[in-house]
PAMAR-183164 format. One record per residue (C-alpha): residue number from 0; residue in three letters; x, y, z. Coordinates in pm, whole numbers, always signed. Layout:
BEGIN
sekol n: NUM | res: Ala | x: X | y: Y | z: Z
...
END
This chain:
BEGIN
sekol n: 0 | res: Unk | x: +10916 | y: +6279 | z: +7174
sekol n: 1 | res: Unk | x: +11029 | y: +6503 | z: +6896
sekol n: 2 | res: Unk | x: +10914 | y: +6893 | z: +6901
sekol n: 3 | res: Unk | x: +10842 | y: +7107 | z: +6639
sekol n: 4 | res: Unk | x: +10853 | y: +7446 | z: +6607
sekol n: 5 | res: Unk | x: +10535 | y: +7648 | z: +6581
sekol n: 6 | res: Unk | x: +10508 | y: +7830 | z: +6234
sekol n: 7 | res: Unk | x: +10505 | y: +8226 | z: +6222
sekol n: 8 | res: Unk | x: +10179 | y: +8235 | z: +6151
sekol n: 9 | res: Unk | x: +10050 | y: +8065 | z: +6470
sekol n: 10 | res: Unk | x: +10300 | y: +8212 | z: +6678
sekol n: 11 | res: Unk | x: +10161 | y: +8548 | z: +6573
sekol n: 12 | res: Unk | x: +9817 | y: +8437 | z: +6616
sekol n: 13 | res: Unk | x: +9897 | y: +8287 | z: +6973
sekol n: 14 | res: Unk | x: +9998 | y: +8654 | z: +7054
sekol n: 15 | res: Unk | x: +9706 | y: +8807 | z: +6912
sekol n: 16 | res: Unk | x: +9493 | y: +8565 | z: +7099
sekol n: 17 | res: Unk | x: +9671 | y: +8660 | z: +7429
sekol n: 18 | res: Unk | x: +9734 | y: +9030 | z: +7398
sekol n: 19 | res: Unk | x: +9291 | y: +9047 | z: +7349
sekol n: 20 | res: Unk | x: +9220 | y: +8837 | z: +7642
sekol n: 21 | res: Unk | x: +9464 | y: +9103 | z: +7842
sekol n: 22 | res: Unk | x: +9260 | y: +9399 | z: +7651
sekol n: 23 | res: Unk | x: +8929 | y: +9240 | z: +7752
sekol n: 24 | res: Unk | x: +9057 | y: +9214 | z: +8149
sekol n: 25 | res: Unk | x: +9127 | y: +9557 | z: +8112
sekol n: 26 | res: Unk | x: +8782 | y: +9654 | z: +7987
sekol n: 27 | res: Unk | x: +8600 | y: +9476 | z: +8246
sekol n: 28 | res: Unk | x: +8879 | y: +9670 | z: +8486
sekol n: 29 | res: Unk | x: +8744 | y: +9991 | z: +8346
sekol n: 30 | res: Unk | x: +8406 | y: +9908 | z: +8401
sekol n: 31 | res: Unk | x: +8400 | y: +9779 | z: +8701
sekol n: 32 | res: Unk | x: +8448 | y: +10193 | z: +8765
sekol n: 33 | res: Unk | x: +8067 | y: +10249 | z: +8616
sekol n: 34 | res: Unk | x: +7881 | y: +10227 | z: +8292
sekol n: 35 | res: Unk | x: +8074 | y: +10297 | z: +7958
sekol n: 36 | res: Unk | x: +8017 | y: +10419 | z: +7624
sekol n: 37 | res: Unk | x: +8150 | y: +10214 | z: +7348
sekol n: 38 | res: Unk | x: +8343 | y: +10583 | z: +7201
sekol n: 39 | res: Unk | x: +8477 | y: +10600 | z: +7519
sekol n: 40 | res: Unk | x: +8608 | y: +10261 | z: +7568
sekol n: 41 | res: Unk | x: +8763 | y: +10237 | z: +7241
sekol n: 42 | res: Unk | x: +8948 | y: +10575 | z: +7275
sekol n: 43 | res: Unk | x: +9055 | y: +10505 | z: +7625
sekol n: 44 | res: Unk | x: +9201 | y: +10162 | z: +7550
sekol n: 45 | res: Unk | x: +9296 | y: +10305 | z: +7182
sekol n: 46 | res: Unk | x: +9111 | y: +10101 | z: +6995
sekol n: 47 | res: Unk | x: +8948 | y: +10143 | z: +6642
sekol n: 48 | res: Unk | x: +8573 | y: +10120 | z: +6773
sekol n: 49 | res: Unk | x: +8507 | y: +9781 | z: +6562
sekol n: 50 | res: Unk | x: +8761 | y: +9604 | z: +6791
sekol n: 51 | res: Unk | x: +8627 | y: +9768 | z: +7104
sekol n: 52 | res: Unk | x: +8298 | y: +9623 | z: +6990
sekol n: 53 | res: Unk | x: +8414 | y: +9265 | z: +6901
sekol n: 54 | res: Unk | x: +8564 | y: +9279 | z: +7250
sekol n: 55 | res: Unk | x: +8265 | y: +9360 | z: +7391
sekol n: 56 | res: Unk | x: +8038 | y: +9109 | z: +7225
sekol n: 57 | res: Unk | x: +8260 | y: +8865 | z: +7332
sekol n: 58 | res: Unk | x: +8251 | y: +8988 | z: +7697
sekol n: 59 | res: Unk | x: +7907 | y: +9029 | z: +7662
sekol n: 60 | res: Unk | x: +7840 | y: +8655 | z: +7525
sekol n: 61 | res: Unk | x: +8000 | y: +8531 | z: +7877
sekol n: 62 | res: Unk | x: +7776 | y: +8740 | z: +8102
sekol n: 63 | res: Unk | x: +8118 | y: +8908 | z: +8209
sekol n: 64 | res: Unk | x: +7986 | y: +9238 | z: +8053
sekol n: 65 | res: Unk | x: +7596 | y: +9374 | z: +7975
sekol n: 66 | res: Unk | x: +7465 | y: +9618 | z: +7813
sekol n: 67 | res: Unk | x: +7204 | y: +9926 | z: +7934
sekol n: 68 | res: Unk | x: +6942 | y: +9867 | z: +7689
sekol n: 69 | res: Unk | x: +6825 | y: +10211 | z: +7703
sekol n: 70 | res: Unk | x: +7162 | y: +10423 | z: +7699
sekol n: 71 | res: Unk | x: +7341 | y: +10147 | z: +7471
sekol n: 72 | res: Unk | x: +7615 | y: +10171 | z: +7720
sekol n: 73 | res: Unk | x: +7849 | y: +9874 | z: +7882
sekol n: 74 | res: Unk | x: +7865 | y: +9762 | z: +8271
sekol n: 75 | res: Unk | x: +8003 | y: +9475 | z: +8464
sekol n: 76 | res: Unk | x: +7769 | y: +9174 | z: +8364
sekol n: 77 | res: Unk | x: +7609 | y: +8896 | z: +8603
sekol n: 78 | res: Unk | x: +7896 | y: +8695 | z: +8544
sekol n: 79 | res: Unk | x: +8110 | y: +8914 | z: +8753
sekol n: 80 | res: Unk | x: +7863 | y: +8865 | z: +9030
sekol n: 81 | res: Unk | x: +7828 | y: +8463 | z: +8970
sekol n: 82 | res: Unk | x: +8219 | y: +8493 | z: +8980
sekol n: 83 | res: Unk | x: +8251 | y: +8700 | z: +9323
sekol n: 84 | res: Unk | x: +7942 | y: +8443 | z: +9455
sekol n: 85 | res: Unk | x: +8203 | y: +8130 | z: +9412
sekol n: 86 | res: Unk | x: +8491 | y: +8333 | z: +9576
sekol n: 87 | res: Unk | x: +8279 | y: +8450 | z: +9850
sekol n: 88 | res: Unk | x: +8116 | y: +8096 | z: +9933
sekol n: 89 | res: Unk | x: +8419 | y: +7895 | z: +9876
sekol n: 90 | res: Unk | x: +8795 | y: +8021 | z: +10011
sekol n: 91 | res: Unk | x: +8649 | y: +8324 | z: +10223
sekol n: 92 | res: Unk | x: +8397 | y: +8172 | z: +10404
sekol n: 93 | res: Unk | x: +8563 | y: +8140 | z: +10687
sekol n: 94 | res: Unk | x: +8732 | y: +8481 | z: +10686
sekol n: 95 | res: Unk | x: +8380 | y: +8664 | z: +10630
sekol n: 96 | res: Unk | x: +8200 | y: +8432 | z: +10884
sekol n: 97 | res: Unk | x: +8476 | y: +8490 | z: +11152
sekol n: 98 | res: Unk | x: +8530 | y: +8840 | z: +11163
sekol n: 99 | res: Unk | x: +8186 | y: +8938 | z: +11164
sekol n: 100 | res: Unk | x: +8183 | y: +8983 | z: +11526
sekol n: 101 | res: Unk | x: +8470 | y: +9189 | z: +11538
sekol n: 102 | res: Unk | x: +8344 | y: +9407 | z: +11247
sekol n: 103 | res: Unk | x: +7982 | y: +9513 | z: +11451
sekol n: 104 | res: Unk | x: +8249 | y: +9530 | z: +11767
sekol n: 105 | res: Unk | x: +8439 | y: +9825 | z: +11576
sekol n: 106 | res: Unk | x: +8209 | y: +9940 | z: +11392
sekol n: 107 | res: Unk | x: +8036 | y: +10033 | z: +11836
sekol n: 108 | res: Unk | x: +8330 | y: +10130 | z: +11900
sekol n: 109 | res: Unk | x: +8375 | y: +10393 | z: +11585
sekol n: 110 | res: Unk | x: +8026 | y: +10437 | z: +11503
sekol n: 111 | res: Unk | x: +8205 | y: +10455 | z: +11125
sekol n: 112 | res: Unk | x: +8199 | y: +10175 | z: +10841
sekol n: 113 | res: Unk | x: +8410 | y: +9819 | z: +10851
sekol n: 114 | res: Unk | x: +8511 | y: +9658 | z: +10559
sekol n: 115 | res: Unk | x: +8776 | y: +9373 | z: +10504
sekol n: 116 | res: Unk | x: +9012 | y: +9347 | z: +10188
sekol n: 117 | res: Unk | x: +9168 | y: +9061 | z: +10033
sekol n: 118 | res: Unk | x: +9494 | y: +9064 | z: +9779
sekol n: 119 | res: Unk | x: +9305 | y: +9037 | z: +9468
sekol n: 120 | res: Unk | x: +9653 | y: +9018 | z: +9193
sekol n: 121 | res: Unk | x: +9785 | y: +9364 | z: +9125
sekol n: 122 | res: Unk | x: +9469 | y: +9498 | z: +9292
sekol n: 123 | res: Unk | x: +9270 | y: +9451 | z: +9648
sekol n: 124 | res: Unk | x: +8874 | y: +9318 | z: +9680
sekol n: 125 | res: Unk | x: +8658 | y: +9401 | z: +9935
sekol n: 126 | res: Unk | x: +8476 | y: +9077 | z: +10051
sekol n: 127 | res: Unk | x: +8302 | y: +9189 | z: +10359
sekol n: 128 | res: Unk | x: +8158 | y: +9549 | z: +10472
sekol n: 129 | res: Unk | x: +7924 | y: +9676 | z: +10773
sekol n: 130 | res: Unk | x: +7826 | y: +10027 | z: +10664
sekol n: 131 | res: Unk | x: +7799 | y: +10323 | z: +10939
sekol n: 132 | res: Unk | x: +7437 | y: +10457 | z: +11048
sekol n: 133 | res: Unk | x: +7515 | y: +10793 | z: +11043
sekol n: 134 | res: Unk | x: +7435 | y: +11019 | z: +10754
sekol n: 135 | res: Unk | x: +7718 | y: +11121 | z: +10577
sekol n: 136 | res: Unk | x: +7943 | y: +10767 | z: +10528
sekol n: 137 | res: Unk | x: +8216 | y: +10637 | z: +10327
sekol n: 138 | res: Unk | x: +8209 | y: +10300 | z: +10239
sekol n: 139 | res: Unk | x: +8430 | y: +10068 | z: +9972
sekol n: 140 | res: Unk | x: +8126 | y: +9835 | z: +9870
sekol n: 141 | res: Unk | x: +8171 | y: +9438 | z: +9839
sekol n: 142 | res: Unk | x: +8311 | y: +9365 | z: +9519
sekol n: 143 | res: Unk | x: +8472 | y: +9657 | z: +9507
sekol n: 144 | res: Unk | x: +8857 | y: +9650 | z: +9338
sekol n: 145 | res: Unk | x: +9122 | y: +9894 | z: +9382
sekol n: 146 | res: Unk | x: +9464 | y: +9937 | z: +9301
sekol n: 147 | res: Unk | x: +9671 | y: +9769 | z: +9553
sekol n: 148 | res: Unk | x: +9891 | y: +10063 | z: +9609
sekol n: 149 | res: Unk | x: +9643 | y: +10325 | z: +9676
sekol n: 150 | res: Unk | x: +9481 | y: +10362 | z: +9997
sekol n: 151 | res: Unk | x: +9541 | y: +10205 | z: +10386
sekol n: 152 | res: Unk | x: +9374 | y: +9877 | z: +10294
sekol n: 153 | res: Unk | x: +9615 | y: +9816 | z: +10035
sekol n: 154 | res: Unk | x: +9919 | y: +9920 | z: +10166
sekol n: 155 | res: Unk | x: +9838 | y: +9717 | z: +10486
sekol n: 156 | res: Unk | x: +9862 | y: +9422 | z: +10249
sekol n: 157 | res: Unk | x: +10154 | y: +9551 | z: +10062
sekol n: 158 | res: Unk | x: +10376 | y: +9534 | z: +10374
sekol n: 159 | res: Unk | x: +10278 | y: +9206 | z: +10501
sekol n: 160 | res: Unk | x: +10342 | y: +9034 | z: +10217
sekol n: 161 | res: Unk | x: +10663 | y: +8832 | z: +10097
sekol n: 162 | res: Unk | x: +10905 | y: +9006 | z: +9952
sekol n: 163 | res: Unk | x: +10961 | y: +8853 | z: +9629
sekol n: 164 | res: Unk | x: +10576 | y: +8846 | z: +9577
sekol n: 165 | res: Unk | x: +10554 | y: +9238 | z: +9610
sekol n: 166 | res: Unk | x: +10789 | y: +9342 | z: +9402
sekol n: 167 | res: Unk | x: +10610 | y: +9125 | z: +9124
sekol n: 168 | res: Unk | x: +10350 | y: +9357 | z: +9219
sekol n: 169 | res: Unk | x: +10487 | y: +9665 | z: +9212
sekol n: 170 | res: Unk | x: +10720 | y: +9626 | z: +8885
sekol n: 171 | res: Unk | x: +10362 | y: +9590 | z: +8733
sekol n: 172 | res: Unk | x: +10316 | y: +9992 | z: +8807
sekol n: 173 | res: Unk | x: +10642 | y: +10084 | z: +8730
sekol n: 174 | res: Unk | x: +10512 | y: +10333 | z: +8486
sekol n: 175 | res: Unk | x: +10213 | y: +10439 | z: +8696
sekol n: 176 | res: Unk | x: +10199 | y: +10831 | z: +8693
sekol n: 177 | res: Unk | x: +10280 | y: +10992 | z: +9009
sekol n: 178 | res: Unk | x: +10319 | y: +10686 | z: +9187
sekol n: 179 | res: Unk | x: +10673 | y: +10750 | z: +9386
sekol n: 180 | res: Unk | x: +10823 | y: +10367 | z: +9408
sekol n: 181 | res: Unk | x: +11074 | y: +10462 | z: +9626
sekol n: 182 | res: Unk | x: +10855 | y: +10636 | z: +9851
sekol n: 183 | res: Unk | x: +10607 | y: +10376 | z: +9889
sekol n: 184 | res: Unk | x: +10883 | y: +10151 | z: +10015
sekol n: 185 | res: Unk | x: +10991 | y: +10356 | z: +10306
sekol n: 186 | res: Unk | x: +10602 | y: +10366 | z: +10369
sekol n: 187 | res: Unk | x: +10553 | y: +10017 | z: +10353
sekol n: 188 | res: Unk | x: +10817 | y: +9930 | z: +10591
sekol n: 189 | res: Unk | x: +10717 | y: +10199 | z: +10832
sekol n: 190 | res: Unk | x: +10322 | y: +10030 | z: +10854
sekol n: 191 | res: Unk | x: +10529 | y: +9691 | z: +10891
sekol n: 192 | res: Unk | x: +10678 | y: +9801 | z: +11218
sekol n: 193 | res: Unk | x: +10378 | y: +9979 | z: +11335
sekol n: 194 | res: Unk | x: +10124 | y: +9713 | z: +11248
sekol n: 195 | res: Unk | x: +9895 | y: +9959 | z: +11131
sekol n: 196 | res: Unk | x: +9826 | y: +10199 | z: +10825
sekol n: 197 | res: Unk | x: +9678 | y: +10527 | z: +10755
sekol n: 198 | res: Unk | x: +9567 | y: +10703 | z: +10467
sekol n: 199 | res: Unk | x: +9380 | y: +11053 | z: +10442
sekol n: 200 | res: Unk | x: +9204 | y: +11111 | z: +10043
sekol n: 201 | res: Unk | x: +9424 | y: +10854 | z: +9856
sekol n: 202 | res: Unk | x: +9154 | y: +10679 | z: +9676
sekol n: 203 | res: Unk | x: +8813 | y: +10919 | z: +9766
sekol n: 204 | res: Unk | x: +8858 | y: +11262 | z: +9840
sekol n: 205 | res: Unk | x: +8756 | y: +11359 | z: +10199
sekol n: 206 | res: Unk | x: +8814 | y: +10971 | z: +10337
sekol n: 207 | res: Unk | x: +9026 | y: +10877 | z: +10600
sekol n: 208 | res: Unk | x: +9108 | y: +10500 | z: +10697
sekol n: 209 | res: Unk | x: +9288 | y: +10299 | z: +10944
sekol n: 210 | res: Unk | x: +9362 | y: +9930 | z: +10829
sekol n: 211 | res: Unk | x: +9554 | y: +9640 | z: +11006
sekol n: 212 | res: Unk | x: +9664 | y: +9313 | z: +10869
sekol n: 213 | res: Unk | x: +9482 | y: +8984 | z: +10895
sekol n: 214 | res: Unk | x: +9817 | y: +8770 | z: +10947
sekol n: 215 | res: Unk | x: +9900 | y: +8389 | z: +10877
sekol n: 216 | res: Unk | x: +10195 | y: +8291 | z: +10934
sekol n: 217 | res: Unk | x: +10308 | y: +8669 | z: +10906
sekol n: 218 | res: Unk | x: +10165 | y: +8695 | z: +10559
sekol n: 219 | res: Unk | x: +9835 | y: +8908 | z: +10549
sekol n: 220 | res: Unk | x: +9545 | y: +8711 | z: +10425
sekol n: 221 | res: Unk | x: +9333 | y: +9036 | z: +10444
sekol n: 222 | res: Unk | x: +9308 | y: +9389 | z: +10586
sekol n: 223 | res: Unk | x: +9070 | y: +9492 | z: +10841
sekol n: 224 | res: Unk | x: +8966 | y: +9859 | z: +10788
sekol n: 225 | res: Unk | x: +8802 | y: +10172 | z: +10961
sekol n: 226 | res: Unk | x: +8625 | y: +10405 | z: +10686
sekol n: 227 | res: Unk | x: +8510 | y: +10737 | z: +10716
sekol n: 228 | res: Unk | x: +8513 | y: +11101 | z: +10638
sekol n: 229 | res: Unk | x: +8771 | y: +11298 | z: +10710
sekol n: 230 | res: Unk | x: +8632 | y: +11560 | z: +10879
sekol n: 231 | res: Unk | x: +8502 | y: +11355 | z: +11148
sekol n: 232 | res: Unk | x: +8806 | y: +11116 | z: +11129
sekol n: 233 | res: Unk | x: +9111 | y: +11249 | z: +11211
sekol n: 234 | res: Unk | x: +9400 | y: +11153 | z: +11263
sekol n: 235 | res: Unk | x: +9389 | y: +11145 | z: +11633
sekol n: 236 | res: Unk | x: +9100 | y: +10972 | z: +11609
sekol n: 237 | res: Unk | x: +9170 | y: +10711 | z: +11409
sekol n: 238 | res: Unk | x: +9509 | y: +10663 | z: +11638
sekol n: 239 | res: Unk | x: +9268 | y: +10644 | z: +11943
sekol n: 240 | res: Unk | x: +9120 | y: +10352 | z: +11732
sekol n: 241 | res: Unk | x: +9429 | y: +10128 | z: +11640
sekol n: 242 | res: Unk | x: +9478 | y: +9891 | z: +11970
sekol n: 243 | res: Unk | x: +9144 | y: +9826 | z: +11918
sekol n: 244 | res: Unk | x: +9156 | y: +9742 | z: +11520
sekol n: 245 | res: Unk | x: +9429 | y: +9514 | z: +11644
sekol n: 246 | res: Unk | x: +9313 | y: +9348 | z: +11901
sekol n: 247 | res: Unk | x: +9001 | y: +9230 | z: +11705
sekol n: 248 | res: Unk | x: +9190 | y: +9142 | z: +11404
sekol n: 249 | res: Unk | x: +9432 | y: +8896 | z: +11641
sekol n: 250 | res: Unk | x: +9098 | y: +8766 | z: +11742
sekol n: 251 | res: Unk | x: +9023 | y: +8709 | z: +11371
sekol n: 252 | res: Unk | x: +9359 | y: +8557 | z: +11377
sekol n: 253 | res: Unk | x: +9308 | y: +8335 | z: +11638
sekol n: 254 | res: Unk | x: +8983 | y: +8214 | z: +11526
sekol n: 255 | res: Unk | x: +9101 | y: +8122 | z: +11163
sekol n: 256 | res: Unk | x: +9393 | y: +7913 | z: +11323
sekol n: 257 | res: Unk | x: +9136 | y: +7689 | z: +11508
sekol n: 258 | res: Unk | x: +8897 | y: +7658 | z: +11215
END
């Protein structure tokens, strides 16, 4: 079959077309962070404000974006939600319907808040969460996406997962600002010998989490997670918490393999 080139024209177009889906991920990124005003999505993406608007309708057209109707400013849409639903329902089901019994076993046990995280591309997801009782909590909320570099969860994931796959990761935040590469390697392969990861204010000030990984086949499906603040977290405590966190999540384990 013969092949023709594509003309300049439609080549161009073609990278037009793909370089505004990639701004429009990155919008619904942002907002997944809270509500935003159209001024301040256009000057933090650097956009003239009638692009950042054309975006927008088009996000908004989908359900992947709304719009306040009082404040005139953009949020996450029900699509989002419709879109977690199916993930949730579908390839998770198992995972979230498993563990539950170890999560209200830790969360006894630490009196703090459980929450499980699943690679979610450059970024984790958190698909399942039992919030503490007590009065002052820190929780990650389901839905929930953060950088998969920042934070126990993600760095639990991070070192559990093959080696050719997270550097395709990480060469996405190569020019991340005040993210130490070489430093988060030596981390990474110190929570893959101890099984277990800690971090103290990475992603919320005043947190503190210990997070194991959910393994198959030594690749980690998820992250199993203790949340709290810090000042009634420390790191002893938390330490006094990881055979625990690890003996539940080889439970999880366990469970998934007979499914």
């Amino acid at each position: 079959m013969a092949e023709y080139a594509k003309a300049p024209c439609a080549e161009k177009e073609e990278e037009k077309s793909i370089k505004s889906i990639e701004r429009a991920i990155e919008i619904i990124y942002f907002l997944s962070e809270g509500e935003r005003g159209l001024v301040e999505i256009a000057n933090h993406f650097q956009l003239s404000k009638a692009t950042a608007h054309r975006l927008l309708s088009s996000l908004k057209a989908t359900g992947l974006v709304s719009q306040n109707n009082v404040t005139k400013r953009y949020m996450v849409g029900h699509g989002i939600y419709r879109l977690l639903n199916n993930l949730f329902s579908s390839n998770n089901s198992a995972l979230i319907t498993l563990s539950r019994n170890s999560m209200y076993r830790l969360k006894e046990i630490s009196g703090e808040t459980i929450s499980i995280h699943i690679p979610y591309g450059g970024s984790r997801l958190c698909v399942s969460e039992i919030k503490s009782d007590k009065e002052i909590i820190y929780t990650a909320g389901i839905g929930a996406i953060a950088p998969i570099y920042l934070g126990a969860a993600g760095k639990a994931l991070l070192a559990f997962m093959p080696e050719n796959k997270r550097k395709q990761i990480l060469k996405k935040f190569t020019n991340v600002p005040n993210l130490n590469q070489e430093l988060l390697t030596k981390q990474l392969e110190q929570i893959a010998e101890n099984r277990y990861a800690l971090s103290f204010g990475e992603r919320i000030y005043g947190s503190a989490c210990l997070a194991v990984p959910i393994l198959i086949k030594e690749e980690a499906i998820a992250a199993l997670c203790i949340l709290g603040p810090s000042f009634r977290l420390t790191k002893a405590d938390l330490e006094r918490m990881i055979p625990h966190i690890q003996h539940e999540a080889n439970l999880i384990e366990q469970a998934l393999r007979a499914d």
